[in-house]
C-alpha positions in Angstrom: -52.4 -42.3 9.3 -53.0 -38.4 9.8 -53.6 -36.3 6.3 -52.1 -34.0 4.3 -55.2 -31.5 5.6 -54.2 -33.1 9.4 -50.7 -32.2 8.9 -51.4 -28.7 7.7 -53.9 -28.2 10.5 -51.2 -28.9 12.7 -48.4 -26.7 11.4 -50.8 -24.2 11.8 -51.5 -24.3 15.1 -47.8 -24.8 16.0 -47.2 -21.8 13.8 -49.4 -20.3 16.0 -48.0 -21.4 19.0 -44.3 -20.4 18.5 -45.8 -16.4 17.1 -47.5 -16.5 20.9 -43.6 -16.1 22.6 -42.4 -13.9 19.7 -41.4 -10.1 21.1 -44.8 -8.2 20.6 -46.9 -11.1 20.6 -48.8 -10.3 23.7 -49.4 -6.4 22.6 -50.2 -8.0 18.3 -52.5 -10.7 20.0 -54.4 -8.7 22.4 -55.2 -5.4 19.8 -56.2 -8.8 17.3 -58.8 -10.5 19.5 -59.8 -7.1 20.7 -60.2 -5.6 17.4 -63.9 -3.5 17.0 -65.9 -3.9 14.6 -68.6 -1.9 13.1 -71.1 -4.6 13.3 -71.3 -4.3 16.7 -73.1 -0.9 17.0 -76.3 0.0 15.9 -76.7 2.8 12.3 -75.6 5.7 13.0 -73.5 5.4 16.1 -69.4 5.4 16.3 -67.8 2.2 16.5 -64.8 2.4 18.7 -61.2 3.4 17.0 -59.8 0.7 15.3 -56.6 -0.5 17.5 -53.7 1.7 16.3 -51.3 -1.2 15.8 -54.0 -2.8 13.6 -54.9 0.5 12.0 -50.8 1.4 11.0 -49.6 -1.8 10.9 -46.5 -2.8 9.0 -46.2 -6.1 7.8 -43.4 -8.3 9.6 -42.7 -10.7 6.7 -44.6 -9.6 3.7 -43.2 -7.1 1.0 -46.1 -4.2 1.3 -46.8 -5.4 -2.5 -47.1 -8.9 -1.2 -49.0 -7.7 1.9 -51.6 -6.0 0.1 -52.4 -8.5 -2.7 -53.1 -10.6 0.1 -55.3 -8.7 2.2 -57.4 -8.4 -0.8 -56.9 -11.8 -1.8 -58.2 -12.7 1.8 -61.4 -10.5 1.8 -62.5 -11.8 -1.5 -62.9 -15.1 -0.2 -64.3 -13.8 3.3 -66.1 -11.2 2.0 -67.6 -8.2 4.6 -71.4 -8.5 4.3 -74.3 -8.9 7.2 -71.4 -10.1 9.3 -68.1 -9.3 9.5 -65.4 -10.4 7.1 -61.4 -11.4 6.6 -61.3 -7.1 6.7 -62.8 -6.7 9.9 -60.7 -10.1 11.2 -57.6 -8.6 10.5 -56.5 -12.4 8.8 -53.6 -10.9 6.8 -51.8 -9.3 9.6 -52.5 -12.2 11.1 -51.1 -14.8 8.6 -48.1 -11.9 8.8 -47.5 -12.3 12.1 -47.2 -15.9 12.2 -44.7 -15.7 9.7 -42.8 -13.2 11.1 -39.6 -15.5 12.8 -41.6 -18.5 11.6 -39.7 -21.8 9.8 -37.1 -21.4 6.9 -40.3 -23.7 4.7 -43.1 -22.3 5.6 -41.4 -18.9 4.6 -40.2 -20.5 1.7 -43.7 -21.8 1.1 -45.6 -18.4 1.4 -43.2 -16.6 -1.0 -43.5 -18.8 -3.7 -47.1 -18.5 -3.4 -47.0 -14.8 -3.5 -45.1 -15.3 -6.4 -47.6 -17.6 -8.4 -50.1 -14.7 -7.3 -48.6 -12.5 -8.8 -47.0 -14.6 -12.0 -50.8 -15.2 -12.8 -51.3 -11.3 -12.6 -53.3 -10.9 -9.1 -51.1 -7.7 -8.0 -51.4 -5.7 -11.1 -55.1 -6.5 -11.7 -58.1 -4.6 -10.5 -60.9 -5.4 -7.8 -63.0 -7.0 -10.6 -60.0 -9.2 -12.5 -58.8 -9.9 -9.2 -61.6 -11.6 -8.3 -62.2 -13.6 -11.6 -58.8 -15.0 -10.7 -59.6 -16.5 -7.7 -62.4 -18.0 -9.2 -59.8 -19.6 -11.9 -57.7 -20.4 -9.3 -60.5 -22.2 -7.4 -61.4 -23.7 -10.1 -59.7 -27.2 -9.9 -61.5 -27.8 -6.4 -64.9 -27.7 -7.9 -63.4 -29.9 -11.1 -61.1 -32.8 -10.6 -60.2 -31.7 -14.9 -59.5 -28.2 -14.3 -55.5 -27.2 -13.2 -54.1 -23.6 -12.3 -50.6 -22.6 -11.9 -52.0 -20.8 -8.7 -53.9 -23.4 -7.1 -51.9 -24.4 -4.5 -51.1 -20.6 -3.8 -55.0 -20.7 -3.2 -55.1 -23.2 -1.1 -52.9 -22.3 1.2 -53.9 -18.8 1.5 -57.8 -19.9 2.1 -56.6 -22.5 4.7 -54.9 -19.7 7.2 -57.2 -17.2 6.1 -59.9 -19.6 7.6 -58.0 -20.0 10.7 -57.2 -17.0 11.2 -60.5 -15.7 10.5 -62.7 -18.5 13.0 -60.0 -17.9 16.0 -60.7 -14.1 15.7 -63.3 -12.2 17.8 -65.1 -11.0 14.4 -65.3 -14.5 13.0 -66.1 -16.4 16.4 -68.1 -14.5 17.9 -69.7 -12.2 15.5 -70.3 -14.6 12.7 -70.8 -17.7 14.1 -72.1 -16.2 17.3 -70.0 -18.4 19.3 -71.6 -18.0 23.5 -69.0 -19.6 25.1 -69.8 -21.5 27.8 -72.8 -22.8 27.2 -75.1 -25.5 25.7 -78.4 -26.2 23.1 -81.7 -27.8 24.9 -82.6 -28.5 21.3 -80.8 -29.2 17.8 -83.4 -28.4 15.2 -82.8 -30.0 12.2 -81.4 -28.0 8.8 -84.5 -26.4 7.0 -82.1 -25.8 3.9 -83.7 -27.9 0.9 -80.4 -28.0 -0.7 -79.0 -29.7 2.2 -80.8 -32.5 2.0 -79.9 -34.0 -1.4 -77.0 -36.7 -1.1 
């Protein structure tokens, strides 16, 4: 019997699938993948212009209140650090675009969650109280005790962000270094010592 996590997975990827034949898709999808990032280059040279629909884009479904709150929302749990983050991936035009035309309840399901975001303050607050809510929100997947009004606004923003942000270019192949068509002669074993505790 497939999960609730299965189920969601799936959705997902048909969500995905219907944005593909959407007007625009093909110009949205292409800038996406495409997107450069400033990881790519070495200090001190110019990255490439960031993809004019990317850099003036205009949210599709979101309110630009909405659309904002969740960009940030999205790069506080993918932050930008050695390698690229939600930022550089683009997830919240992303999760935008796949909304755009999408089903009556999923729409449904994303604007109530923007409304628990901000019902629990996240639009009004600043960089630092924004991020001291997600880490209340977060909270009750850490402890089985803990409950937030917002939690399953969490949830379901950190499960498309993830999507969106490993089936970018940025999250692929510049964080997980992704090489395609190819395969390991070895698998060393994890060197992590925190790994190995059951």
């Amino acid at each position: 019997m497939p999960t609730r996590r299965d189920l969601l997975d799936g959705a997902l990827r048909a969500a995905a699938l219907r944005a593909a034949v959407l007007p625009g898709a093909a110009e949205f999808f292409s800038a996406w993948l495409q997107a450069a990032d400033d990881h790519q280059h070495p200090p001190g040279s110019t990255a490439p212009p960031e993809p004019p629909l990317l850099r003036d884009y205009q949210p599709k479904f979101f309110e630009p209140e909405d659309f904002a709150a969740l960009q940030a929302f999205t790069e506080i749990l993918i932050p930008t650090d050695d390698t690229p983050g939600a930022r550089e991936a683009h997830c919240a035009h992303f999760i935008d675009f796949l909304l755009h035309e999408n089903t009556p309840a999923m729409q449904k399901q994303w604007r109530d969650a923007m409304a628990a975001l901000k019902g629990a303050g996240f639009h009004s607050a600043d960089a630092q109280g924004r991020a001291a809510l997600v880490e209340a929100m977060s909270r009750p997947e850490r402890d089985r005790s803990a409950t937030h009004p917002a939690y399953s606004a969490y949830r379901l923003i950190k499960q498309q962000n993830a999507f969106a942000f490993y089936t970018s270019r940025a999250g692929m192949i510049e964080a997980l270094d992704y090489k395609g068509n190819s395969y390991n002669t070895s698998f060393p074993a994890c060197n992590h010592p925190e790994h190995h505790v059951v």
